[in-house]
C-alpha positions in Angstrom: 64.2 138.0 113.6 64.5 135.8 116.6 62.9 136.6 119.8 65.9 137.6 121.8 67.2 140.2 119.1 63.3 141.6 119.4 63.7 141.7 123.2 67.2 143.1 123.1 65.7 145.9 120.1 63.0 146.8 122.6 65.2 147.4 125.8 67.2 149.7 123.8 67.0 153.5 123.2 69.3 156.8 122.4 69.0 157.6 126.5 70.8 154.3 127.1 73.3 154.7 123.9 74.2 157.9 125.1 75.6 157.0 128.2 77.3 154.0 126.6 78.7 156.3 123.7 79.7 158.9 125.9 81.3 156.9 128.6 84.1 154.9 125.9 84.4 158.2 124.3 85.9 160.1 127.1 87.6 157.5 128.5 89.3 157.3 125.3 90.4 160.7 125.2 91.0 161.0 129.2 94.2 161.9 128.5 93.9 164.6 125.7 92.9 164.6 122.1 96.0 163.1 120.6 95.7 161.5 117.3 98.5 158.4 117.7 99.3 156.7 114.4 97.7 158.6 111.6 98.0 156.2 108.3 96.3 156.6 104.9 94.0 153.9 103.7 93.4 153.2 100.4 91.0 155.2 99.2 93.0 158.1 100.2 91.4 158.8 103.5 93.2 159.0 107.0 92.2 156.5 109.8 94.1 157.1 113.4 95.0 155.1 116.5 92.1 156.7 117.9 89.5 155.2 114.8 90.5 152.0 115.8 90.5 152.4 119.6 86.9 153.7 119.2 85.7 150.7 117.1 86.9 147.9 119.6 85.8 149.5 122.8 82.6 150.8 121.8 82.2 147.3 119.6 83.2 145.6 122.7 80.2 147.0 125.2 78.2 146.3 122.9 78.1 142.7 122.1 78.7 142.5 126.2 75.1 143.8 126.2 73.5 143.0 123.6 75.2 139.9 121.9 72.8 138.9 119.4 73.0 142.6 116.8 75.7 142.6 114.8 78.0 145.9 114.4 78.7 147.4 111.4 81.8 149.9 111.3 83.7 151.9 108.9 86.8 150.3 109.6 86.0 147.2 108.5 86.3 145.1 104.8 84.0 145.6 102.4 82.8 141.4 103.0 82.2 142.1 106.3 80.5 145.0 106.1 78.0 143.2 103.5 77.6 140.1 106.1 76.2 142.5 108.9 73.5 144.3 106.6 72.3 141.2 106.1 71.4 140.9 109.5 67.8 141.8 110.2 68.9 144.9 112.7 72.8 145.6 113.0 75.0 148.6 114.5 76.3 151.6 112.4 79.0 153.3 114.3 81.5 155.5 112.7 83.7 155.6 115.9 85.9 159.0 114.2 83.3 161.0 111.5 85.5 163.9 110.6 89.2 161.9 111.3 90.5 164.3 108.6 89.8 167.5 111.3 90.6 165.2 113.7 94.4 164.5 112.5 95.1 167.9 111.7 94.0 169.5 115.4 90.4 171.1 114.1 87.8 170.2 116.5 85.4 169.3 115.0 84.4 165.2 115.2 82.5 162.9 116.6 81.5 159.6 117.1 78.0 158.7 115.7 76.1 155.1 116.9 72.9 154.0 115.1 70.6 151.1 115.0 69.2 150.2 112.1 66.2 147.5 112.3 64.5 146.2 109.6 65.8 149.5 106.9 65.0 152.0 108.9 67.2 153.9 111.9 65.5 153.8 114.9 67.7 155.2 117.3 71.0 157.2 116.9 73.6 159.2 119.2 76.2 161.8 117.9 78.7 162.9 119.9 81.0 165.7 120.1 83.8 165.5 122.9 85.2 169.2 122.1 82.5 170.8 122.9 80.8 168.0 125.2 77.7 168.0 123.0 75.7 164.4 122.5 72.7 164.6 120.4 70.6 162.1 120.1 67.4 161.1 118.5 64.2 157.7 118.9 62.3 157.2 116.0 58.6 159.0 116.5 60.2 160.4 119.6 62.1 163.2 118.7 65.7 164.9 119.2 67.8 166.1 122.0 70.9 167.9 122.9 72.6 167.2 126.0 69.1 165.5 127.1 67.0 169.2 126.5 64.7 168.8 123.8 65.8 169.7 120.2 63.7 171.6 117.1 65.1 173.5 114.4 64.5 176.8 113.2 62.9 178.3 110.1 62.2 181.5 110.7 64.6 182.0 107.1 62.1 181.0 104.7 64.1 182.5 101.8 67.2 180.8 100.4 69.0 184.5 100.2 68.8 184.7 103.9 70.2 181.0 105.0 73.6 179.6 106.1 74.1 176.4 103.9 76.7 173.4 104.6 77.6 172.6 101.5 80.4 169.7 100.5 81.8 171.1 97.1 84.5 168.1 96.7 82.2 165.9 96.0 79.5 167.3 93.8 79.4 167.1 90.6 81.4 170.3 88.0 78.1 171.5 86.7 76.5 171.9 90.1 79.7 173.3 91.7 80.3 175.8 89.0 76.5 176.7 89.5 76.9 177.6 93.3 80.3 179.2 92.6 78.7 181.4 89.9 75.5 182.5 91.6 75.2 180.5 94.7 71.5 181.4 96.1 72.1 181.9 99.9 73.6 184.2 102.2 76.8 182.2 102.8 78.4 178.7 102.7 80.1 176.3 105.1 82.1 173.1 104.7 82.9 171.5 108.0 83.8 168.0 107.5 82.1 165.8 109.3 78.8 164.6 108.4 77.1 163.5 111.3 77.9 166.5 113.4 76.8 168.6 109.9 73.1 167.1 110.5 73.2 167.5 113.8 74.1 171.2 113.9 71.4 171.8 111.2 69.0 170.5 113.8 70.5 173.1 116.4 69.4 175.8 113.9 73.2 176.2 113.3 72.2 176.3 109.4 69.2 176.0 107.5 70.7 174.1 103.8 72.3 170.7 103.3 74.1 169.5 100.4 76.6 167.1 99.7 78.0 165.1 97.4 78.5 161.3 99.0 77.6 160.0 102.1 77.8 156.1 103.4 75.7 154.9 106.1 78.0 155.1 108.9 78.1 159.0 107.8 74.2 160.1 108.6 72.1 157.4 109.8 72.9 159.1 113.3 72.6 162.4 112.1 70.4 162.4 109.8 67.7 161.0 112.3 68.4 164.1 114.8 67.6 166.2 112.3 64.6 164.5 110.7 63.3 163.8 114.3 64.2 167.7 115.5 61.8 168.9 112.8 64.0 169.0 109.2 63.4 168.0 106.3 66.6 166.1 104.2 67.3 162.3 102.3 69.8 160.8 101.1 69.3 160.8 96.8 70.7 160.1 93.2 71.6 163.6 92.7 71.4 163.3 89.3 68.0 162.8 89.1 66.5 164.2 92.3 64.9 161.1 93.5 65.2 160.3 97.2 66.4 157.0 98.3 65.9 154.2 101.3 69.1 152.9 103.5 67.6 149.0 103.5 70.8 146.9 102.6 72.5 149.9 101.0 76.5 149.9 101.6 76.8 152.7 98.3 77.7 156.4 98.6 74.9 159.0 97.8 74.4 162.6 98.2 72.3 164.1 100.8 70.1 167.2 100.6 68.2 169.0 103.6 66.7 172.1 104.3 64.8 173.4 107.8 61.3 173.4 106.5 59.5 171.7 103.8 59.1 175.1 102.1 62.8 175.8 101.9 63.8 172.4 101.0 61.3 172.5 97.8 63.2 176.0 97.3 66.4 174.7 97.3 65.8 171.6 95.1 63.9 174.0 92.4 67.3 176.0 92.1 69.3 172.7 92.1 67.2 171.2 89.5 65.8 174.2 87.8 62.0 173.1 87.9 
């Protein structure tokens, strides 16, 4: 890493990206929440005007800051994706997570901004125009919402008696068949958007976290909130339980969390039946 991406890396935190993050959002939504062009990419998914409006302006402050880290966004090829996580410390915005919700009036999105140095996220922003919520997250510095200091809550420390987000779309038959047969908390949510899904966990709006397949852009925002507001979650090979790292990984993967470390091992002892 040369020494102006290290001074660049070191003059930048999620107080800084905030502003930046919020600022391009709501100018791009001055004038309302309207979707534009809603086309279908290939894997099936939707992608708006607003998608791509949201990757060149926020790509474009940016590099006008800091020139020398790379951005990595969701609306971009596959080859160019792979060129930027090869970068020692890149961007990972995903300038529309929940587009779906997005194109069909529900409000609940967001745009989520990481930066990712050397593997690990060290700083990350997630923010939600509806509701004019911005979470945001340092690395050994903790969480916030709207700049008040955030910590989840575990006073549930029985599965029967938590709200869990669970995607079931994604997961595999056996483990959806098991929830819909004797699902082991109180009630279940799918929202549809994964980095405001993390981040609500770390406002206590849930305690349990499952889903099927998430890329990076999805939860290296969120998933740093809730990690740094007190939760405990990865990103895994849900077929065999073991936790993974993000270093170089462009691959979908579940994600598991849970609000305390004692509820998490409950939840993956029912998942895996240890």
């Amino acid at each position: 890493m040369d020494k102006n991406m290290i001074d660049s890396i070191e003059s930048i935190d999620s107080g800084i990206l905030q502003m930046l993050v919020v600022d391009a959002v709501m100018a791009v939504f001055e004038d309302g929440f309207n979707t534009g062009a809603v086309n279908e990419k290939d894997d099936g998914s939707l992608v708006t005007a607003v998608d791509t409006e949201l990757q060149s302006r926020i790509e474009g402050l940016l590099k006008a800051r800091w020139p020398e880290i790379p951005l990595l966004g969701e609306e971009m090829t596959l080859s160019e994706q792979r060129r930027v996580m090869s970068s020692p410390a890149f961007w990972c915005l995903d300038p529309l997570d929940g587009t779906t919700n997005f194109a069909h009036g529900i409000p609940f999105f967001a745009t989520s901004l990481a930066l990712i140095v050397d593997g690990q996220v060290v700083s990350g922003v997630v923010f939600d125009p509806s509701r004019r919520e911005c979470f945001r997250a340092d690395l050994g510095q903790g969480a916030w919402l709207n700049d008040h200091p955030l910590a989840v809550r575990s006073e549930g420390e029985a599965l029967n008696q938590c709200v869990a987000l669970v995607d079931l779309k994604r997961l595999p038959r056996a483990v959806i068949t098991k929830l819909a047969e004797r699902a082991p908390y109180r009630s279940q949510r799918s929202l549809g958007a994964v980095a405001l899904e993390w981040c609500w966990l770390a406002a206590g709006r849930g305690q349990l976290y499952l889903h099927g397949a998430q890329r990076l852009w999805d939860y290296a925002a969120g998933l740093l909130v809730f990690k740094e507001a007190g939760g405990c979650g990865c990103i895994m090979d849900l077929d065999s339980g073991e936790c993974l790292g993000m270093d170089r990984d462009i691959e979908a993967h579940a994600a598991l969390g849970a609000s305390a470390q004692s509820l998490l091992e409950q939840w993956r002892r029912w998942l895996y039946q240890v």
